[in-house]
N, C-alpha and C positions, 0 to 999 in steps of 0.2 A: 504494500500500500504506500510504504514510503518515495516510489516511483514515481507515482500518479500525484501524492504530493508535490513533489517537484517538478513536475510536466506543470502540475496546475499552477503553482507561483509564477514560473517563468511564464506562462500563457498571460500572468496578471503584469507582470512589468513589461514584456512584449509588446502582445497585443492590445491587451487593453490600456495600455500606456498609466498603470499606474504608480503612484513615487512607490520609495524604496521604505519609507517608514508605513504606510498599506501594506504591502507587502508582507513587512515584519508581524502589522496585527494578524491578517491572515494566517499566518505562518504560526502563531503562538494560537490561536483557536483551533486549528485543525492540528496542531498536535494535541492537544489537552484530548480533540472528539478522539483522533488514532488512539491514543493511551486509551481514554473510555473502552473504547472497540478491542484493544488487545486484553486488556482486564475481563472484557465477558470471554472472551475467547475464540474472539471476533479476526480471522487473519487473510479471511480476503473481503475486497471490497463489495463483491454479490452474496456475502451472506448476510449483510445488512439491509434493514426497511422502516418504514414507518416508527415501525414498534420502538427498535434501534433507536432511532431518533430520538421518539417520544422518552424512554430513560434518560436517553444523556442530558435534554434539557430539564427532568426532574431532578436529574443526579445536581445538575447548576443552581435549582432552586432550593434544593434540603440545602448546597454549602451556602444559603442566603445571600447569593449571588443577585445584583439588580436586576429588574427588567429591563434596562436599558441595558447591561451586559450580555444578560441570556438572549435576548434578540438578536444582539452584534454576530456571537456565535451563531445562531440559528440562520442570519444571512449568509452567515460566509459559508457552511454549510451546507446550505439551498444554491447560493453559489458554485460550490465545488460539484455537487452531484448534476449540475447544470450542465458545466464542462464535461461530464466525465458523459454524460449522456448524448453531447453537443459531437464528443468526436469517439463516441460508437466504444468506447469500453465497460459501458454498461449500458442494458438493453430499455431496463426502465430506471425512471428518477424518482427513488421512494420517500423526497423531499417537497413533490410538487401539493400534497394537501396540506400544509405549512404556511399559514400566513402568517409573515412577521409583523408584531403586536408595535404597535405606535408606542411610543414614551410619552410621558406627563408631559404636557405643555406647560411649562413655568416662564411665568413672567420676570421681564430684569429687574433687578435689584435700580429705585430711582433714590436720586440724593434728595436732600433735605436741601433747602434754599440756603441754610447754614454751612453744610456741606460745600455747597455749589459757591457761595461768596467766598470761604476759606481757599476752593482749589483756582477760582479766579486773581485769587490774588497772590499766589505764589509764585509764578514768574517775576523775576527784576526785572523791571521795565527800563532801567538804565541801560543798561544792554543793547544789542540788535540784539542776541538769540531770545532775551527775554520779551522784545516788545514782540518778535516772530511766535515765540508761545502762547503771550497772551491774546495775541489774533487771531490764533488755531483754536485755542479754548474758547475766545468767544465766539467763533464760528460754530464751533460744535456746539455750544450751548442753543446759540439764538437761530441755529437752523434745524438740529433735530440730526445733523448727518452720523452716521456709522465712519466709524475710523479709519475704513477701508475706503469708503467713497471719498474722504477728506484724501487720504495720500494720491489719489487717483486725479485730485482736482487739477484741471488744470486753469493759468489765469484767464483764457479766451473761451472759458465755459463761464464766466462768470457775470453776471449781466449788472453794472456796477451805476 
């Protein structure tokens, strides 16, 4: 099985172009399910199904593992048996009645106006890099932008 593990990573940085830290979570969930698999007694990839599954993600919830981790595992999972069914070394995918369960949607954490006065005012404005701070913060304050779209800004996006 540990074959097909490594067929299937490299299929993940290859083809589907993904980074090297995916990979690695990949890598560390599908070995935990392989150990599960070899612990029942489990030493080829077709003598696992459904049922299979359904253990290991119990075995993840008795070690009070999250539902947003038991999921993570259960994608990559439904993932790999995807592959493994995508190029014909196994005939069926005993992952497909497996819906992966959505996480809590939580709200951000917002500051306190006190908060918000304290961090506006901690740039030195004596400065260039501090009066460049305190124009990034007040940008981000008085437009709401994500910090991603702020580094993204550019000055002839800006209607002034």
């Amino acid at each position: 099985m540990d074959h097909l593990l490594d067929e299937f990573l490299n299929h993940l940085l290859v083809e589907r172009g993904l980074s090297l830290n995916t990979r690695d979570s990949y890598a560390g969930d599908m070995q935990k399910y392989l150990a599960f698999l070899r612990d029942k007694g489990i030493q080829d990839i077709h003598e696992t199904s459904d049922v299979t599954i359904s253990l290991f993600l119990a075995a993840l919830k008795k070690a009070s593992l999250s539902n947003r981790t038991i999921a993570r595992n259960l994608s990559c999972i439904k993932m790999f048996y995807k592959y493994l069914a995508d190029t014909n070394h196994i005939s069926s995918n005993p992952s497909l009645n497996f819906e992966t369960p959505k996480g809590a949607m939580t709200l951000p954490h917002v500051l306190s106006i006190d908060e918000v006065d304290i961090l506006l005012q901690k740039p030195d404005r004596t400065k260039p890099a501090g009066l460049r701070d305190a124009a990034l913060l007040e940008l981000l304050y008085a437009t709401g932008l994500r910090v991603s779209e702020l580094v993204h800004l550019h000055l002839n996006n800006i209607n002034l």
